[in-house]
N, C-alpha and C positions, 0 to 999 in steps of 0.2 A: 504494500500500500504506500501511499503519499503521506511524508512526512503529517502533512496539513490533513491528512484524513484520520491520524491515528490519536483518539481522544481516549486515552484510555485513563478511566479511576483508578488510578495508582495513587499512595504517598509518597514523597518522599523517601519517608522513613522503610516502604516495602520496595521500592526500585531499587536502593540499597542492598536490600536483603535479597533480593530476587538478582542481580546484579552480580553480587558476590558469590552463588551458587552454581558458578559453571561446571558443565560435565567436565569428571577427570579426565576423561581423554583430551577435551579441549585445552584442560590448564596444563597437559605434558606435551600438547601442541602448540599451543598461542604463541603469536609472539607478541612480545613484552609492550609493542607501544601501536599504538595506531599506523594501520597501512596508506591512510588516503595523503595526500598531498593537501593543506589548507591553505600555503601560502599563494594560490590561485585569488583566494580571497582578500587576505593583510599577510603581507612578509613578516610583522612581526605583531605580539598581544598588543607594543605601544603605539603600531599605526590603529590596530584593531581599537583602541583608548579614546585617541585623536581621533576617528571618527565617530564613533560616538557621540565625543564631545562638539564635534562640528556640525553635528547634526541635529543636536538640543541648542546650540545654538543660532541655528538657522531655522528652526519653527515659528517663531514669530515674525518670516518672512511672509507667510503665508495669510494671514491677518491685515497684511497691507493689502490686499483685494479686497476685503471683505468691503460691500457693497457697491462693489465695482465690475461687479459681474457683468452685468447687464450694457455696460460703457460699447461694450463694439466686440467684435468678434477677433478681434487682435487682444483683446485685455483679457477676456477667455481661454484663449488660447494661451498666455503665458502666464495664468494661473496654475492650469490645469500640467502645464508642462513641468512646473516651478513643483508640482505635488509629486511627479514619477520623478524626478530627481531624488526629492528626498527619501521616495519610496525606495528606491533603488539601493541610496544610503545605510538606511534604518533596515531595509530587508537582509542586505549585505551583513550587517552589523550583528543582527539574530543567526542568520547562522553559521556564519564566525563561531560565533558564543556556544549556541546548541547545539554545535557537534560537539566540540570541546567538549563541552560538560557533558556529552554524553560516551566519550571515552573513556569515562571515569567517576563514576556518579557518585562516588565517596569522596569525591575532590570538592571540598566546600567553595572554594574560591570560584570554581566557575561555574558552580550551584549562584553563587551571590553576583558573576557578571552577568549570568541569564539574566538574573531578575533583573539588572540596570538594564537590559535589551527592552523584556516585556513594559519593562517603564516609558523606554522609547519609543516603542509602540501606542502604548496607553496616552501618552503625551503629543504626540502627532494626530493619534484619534480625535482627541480632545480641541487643538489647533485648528482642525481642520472640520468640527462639526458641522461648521456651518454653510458649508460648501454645498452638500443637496438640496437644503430647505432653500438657500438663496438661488437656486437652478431652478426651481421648482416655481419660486413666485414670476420666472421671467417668462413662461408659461411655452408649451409646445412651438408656437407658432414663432416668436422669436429666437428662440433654440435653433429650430429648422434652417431658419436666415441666415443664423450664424456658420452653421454647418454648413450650406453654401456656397460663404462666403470665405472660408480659410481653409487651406488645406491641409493646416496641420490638423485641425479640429475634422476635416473630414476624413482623413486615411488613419487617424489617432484614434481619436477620442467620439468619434461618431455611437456608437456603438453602447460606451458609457451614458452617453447625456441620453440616446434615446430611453435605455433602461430605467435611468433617474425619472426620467418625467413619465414614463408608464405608471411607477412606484409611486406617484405624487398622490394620490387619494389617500396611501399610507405611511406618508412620511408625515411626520408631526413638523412643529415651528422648532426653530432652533432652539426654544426655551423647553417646550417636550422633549427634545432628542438626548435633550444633555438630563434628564431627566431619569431617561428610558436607560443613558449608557449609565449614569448613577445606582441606579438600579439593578445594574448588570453584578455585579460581587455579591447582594444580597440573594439573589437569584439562584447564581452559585452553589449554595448552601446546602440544598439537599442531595445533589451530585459528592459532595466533600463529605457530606456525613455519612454517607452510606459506603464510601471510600475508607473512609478510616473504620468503622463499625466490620470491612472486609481484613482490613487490614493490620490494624490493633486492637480493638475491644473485643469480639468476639472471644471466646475461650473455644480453641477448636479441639473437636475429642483425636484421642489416640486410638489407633486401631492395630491389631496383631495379625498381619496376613499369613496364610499357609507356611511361608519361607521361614515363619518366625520371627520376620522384618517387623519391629513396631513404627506404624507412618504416623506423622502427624496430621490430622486430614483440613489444612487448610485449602489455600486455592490452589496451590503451588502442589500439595501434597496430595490435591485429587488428580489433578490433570495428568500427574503424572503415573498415579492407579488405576484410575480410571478402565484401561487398556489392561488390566495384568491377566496372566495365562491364566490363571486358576477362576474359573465361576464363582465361586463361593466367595473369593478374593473380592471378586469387581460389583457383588449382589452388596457385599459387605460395606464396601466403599460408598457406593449410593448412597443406601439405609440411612448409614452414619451421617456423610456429609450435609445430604437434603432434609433430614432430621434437624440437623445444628443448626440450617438457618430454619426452620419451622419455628426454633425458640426465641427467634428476634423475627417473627415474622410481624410482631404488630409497629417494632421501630421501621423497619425497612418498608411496611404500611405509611408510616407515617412520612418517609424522606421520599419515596416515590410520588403519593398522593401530592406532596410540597414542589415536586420536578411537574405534575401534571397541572396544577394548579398557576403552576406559573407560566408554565403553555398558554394556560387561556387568557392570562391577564398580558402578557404582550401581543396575545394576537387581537384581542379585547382593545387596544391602547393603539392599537394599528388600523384598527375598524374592519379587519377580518373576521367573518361568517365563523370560521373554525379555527381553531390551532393548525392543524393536516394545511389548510389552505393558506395558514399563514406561512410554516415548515417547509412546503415546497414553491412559494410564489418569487424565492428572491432567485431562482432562476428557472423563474415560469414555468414551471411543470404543473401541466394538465393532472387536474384531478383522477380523470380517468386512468392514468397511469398507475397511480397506487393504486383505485379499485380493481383494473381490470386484472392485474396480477394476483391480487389476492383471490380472485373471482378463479382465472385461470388454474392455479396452484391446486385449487380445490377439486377442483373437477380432475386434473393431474394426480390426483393423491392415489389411485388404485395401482398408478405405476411404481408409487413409493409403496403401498402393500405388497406390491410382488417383491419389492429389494426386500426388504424386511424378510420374504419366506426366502429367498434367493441366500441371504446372508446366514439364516438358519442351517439350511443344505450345508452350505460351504465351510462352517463353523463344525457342523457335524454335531448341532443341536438337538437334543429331542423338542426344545420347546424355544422360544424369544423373547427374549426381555429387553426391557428399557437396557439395562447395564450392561448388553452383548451388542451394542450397535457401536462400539466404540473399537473392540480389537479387530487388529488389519486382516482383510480375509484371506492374504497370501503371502509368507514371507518374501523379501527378496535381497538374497545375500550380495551383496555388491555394494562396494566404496566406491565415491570417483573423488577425483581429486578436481583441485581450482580450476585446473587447466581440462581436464576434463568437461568440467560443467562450461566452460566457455567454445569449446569447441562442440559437444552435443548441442548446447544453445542455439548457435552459427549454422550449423546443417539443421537444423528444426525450421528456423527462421529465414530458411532462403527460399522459398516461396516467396516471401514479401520483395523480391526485388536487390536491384545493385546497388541505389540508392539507399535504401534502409540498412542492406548487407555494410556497406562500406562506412556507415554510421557507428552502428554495433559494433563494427570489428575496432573501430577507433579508439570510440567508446572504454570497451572493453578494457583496452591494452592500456588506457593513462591510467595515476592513480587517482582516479574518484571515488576508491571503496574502500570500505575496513570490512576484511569478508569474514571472518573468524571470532567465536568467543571465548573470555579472556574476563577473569576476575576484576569486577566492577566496571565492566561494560555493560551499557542497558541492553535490555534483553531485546527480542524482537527483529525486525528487519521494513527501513524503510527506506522511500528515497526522497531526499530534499531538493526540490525545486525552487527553491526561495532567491537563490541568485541567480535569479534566469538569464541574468545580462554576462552572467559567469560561465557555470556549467550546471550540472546536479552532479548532487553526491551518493552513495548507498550506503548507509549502515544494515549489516548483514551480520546473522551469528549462524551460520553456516552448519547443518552436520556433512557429513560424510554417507548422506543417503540418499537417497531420490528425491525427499524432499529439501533437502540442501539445495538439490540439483532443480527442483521446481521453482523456490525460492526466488534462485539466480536470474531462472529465465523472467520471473514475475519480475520482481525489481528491476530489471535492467530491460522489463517491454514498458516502463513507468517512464523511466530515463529518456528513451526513445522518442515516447511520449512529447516530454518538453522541447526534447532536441530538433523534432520536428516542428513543433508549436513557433520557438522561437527562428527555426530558418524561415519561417513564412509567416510568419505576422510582426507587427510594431511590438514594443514589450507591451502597451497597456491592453493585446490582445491575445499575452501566453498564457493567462492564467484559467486553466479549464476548472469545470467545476467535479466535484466526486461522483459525479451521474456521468461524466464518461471518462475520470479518471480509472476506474477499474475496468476497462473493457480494455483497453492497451495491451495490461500487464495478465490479464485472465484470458487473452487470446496465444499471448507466448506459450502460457501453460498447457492450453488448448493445440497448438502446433508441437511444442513437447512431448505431450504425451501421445499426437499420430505419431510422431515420429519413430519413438520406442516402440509402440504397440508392432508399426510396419514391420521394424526391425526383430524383432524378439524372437527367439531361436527355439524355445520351449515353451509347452504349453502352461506352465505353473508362468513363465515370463508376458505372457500376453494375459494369463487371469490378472497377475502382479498391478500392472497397465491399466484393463477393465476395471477394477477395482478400483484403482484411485477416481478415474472417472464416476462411476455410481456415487463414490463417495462424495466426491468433490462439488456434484447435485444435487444430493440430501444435504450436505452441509453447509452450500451457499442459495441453493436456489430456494429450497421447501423450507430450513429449520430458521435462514432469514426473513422468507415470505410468512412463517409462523409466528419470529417477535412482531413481526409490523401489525399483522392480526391481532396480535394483543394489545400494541402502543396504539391501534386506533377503536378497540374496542375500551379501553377503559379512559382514553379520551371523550370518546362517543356520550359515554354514561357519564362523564364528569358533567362535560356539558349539557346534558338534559336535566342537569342538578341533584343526579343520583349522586346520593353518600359514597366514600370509596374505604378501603380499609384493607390489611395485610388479607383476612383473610378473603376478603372477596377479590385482590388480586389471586390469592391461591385458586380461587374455585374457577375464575377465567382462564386462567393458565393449563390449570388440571384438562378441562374439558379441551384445551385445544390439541396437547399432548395428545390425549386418548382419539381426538380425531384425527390428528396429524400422522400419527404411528399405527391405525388399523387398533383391529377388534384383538390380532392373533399375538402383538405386540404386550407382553405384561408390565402394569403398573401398581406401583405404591402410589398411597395415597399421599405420602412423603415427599415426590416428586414435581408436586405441585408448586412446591417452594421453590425451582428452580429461576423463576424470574426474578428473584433477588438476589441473583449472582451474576446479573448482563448487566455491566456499567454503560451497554450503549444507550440504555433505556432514559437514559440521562440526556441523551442529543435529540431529542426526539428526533421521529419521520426521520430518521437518518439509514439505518438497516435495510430497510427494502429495496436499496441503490447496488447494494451487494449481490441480490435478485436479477437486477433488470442489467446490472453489467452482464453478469454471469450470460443472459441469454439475448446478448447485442453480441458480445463476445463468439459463442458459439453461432451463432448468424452468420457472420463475417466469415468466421475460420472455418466453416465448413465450405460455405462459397467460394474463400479463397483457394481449397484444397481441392475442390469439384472443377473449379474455373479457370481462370489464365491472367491476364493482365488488366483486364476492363475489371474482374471482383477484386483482385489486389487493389488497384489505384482507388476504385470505391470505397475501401475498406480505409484507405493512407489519407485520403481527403480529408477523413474526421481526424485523425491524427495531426495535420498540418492546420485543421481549422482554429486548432486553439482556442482559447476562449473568445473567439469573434460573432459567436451570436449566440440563442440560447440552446442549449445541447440536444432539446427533440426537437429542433429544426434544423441541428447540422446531421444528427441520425437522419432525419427526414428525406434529406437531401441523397444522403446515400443509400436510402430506399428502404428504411426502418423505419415502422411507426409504433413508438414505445405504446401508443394508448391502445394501440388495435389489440385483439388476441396472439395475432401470428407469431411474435417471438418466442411468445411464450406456449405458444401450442410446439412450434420449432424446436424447440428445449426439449418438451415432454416426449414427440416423439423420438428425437435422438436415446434419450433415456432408455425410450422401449428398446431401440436398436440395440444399445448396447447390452442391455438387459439378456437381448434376444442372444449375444455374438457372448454372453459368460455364460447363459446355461447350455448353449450347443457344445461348447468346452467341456463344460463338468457333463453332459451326457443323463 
């Protein structure tokens, strides 16, 4: 994923602790300091300092416009220009900072220059509030004129103002906005509680698996049981963990209910119908998108029944439960090494062209990445596009498996992403949004795994393959498109003025489980807690984009793989469109229409197929 997508409820105090826990084979591998190249960014922390500082001092340049908008379409123009300089500055400046400190998350010093970063941010927001509400009073029709008439404003910044004045019914006065962004930290609140309450309050119980290992079952401690060999192990694991938050289920009632409540009073304060339409209107997404998906999934669901008895077979199950949907249905013994996963990547990806090919291999070869983890590195893998005027970066923590190797290709089809964004658009028109950020990097994975499947020399090696795929649809298409079913049903009810409460999320959660996993799938009633362990539930309407990449994604790379040069370049247009309009009109254009069914019907039947190409295997 993109840096800028990954909102995760961590503390502090548990990125440390999760941080410090690298696999031993990792810490007898790592090497000792970060691989990527920074000084691309500042040569050194003191120029990194000096700008900073040059850049809190040049925000109340920005001020010197203010009510001067409206003056001519040249004073426009070199306000608006005067904002992506600084932006350019302060963006540079953040992730300087944020890699840093994230090479080392036990390093307080650049724990504490973040925060002067985020300040620099917070401080330019503030600077600069009153930039849309004064675009907004100058109203469509001389906006238009403006555009017109300058052509930095039209090849620039066209794109921005029209959005702005779309928004104008829901932007407030400059005295609301500064209001609304006051407001913003208090807002905060139930996301941070429920983070810490995951992360230090809780008392998580100890469990004694078969091996005799006693775990400790927090998050850290399931996920990684979750999968173990033994049934009784993984039935145990459940039990326990979805039990533990059942005894805070009425505080995580109450931090959730506070995250939902406060959905409605910004969407309330913006004069949107709903939250949903407030969530997805800042870059125009059709309603219909989230219904029809949810709509879709459902009607899809018999195909996820058949995995479900599919994975039973293969498991060699007499029965299936919630707590068997987790271990892999095929081993697959095989290490690859860096250079491995870079050259698998390179022959996956060369369908996309010489263009693209001669990017990656570029790419690949500087240092942009810290590919390995390594004590008190943050955990996870993403990529930072924030100096788009720079390059991108990857933090990676890499195993030695297929997933290591899928990893690579995902993050580095993200990179691709910007690389392309910024050869073909202005900067103020690289910045895409998370509705087609993951269809980039979920199409790599998508050519990755043709790839191997073509390749694969034994039957257990093509289940291995099959496998990940099934998996990779229950686990982004259906069990994404099942939090959003719940983030819009207990929305739905808020706002009809229905009461909410821990246990009444258990009992909507519980039912959608037991719909979502079939009749033949076994449940605890314990399990119903599980929605108190998604800190995405916290962004709201954010999840269900993970859904609709996943089957834009699969669109594209099957067309690509079917097709020739006209579904390639279809496919690289959205790519190079960047963020220059809104993202179901640049899918649009490439012949996807997120609101219809078709994607998502496209999805479900490849599912069957594959479905179809694991059980003719196992026989």
């Amino acid at each position: 994923m993109t840096e800028l997508t990954r909102r995760e409820a961590l503390t502090a105090a548990a990125l440390v602790t999760l941080a410090a826990a690298a696999p031993a084979w990792a810490q007898e591998t790592a090497k000792a300091a970060a691989e990527w190249d920074l000084t691309d960014l500042f040569k050194s922390d003191a120029d990194w300092d000096a700008a900073r500082k040059g850049a809190l001092a040049r925000l109340p340049e920005i001020g010197k416009f203010k009510g001067r908008l409206g003056e001519s379409a040249d004073v426009l123009a070199q306000a608006l220009e005067l904002q992506t300089e600084l932006i350019k500055i302060t963006s540079r400046v953040y992730v300087y900072v944020s890699l840093k400190a994230d090479e080392d998350v036990r390093v307080a010093v650049w724990q504490e220059r973040r925060a002067q970063a985020y300040d620099l941010f917070s401080q330019f927001g503030a600077a600069s509030a009153w930039v849309s509400p004064e675009l907004i009073t100058l109203g469509a029709e001389k906006i238009k004129a403006f555009i017109g008439a300058n052509s930095v404003l039209k090849t620039r910044f066209d794109f921005f103002l029209a959005n702005t004045i779309r928004q104008a019914e829901h932007t407030l006065s400059a005295e609301g906005e500064q209001i609304l962004a006051l407001s913003a930290s208090a807002l905060q609140t139930p996301d941070e509680v429920s983070g810490q309450l995951r992360s230090s309050d809780i008392p998580w119980p100890t469990v004694k698996l078969s091996t005799g290992t006693e775990v400790r079952l927090d998050s850290q401690g399931y996920s990684a049981n979750r999968d173990a060999p033994n049934r009784e192990d993984r039935k145990l694991v459940f039990d326990t963990f979805w039990t533990a938050h059942g005894k805070f289920q009425n505080s995580f009632g109450a931090t959730y209910n506070g995250q939902v409540q406060g959905d409605i009073f910004n969407a309330k304060a913006r004069k949107y119908k709903t939250s949903l339409e407030a969530a997805i209107s800042g870059n125009n997404i059709p309603e219909a998108v989230y219904r029809t998906l949810v709509e879709e999934a459902n009607k899809g669901l018999p195909q996820l029944h058949r995995y479900f008895e599919l994975r039973r077979k293969m498991l060699k199950l007499p029965d299936i439960g919630y707590w068997d949907i987790y271990p892999p249905l095929v081993a697959l013994d095989r290490k690859f090494t860096l250079d491995q996963m870079r050259t698998l990547t390179l022959e996956a990806c060369k369908p996309l062209g010489k263009d693209y090919m001669d990017r990656i291999s570029a790419a690949t070869a500087a240092k942009w990445m810290d590919p390995w983890p390594r004590p008190g590195k943050r955990p996870g893998a993403y990529m930072q596009p924030g100096a788009a005027d720079v390059h991108p970066y990857l933090l990676l923590n890499l195993t030695e498996k297929y997933d290591g190797l899928s990893t690579y290709a995902h993050e580095w089809g993200h990179a691709l992403h910007t690389l392309l964004a910024v050869a073909n658009q202005p900067y103020e028109k690289t910045d895409y949004p998370i509705f087609l950020a993951e269809i980039a990097s979920t199409l790599n994975e998508d050519l990755l795994s043709a790839y191997m499947l073509k390749n694969a020399k034994t039957k257990e090696e093509k289940l291995f393959y099959l496998g990940q795929q099934m998996e990779n649809i229950r686990a982004t298409f259906f069990r994404q498109t099942m939090f959003a079913e719940f983030e819009l049903k207990a929305h739905d009810l808020a706002e009809a003025g229905e009461g909410l409460s821990g246990a009444k999320f258990t009992e909507i959660y519980f039912d959608l489980l037991k719909r979502y996993h079939g009749p033949n799938v076994k449940m605890e009633t314990a399990y119903g807690n599980e929605w108190a362990y998604i800190p995405h539930f916290y962004n709201a309407f954010y999840v269900y984009q993970y859904a609709t990449c996943l089957s834009a994604a699969g669109y594209f790379s099957r067309a690509i793989l079917k097709g020739g040069a006209k579904e390639r370049d279809n496919y690289l247009s959205v790519l190079k469109a960047g963020g220059s309009d809104y993202p179901t009109e640049i899918l649009k254009r490439a012949g996807l229409d997120m609101a219809s069914p078709a994607p998502y019907q496209a999805l479900i039947a490849n599912f069957k197929d594959v479905l179809d190409q694991a059980e003719a295997l196992i026989g």
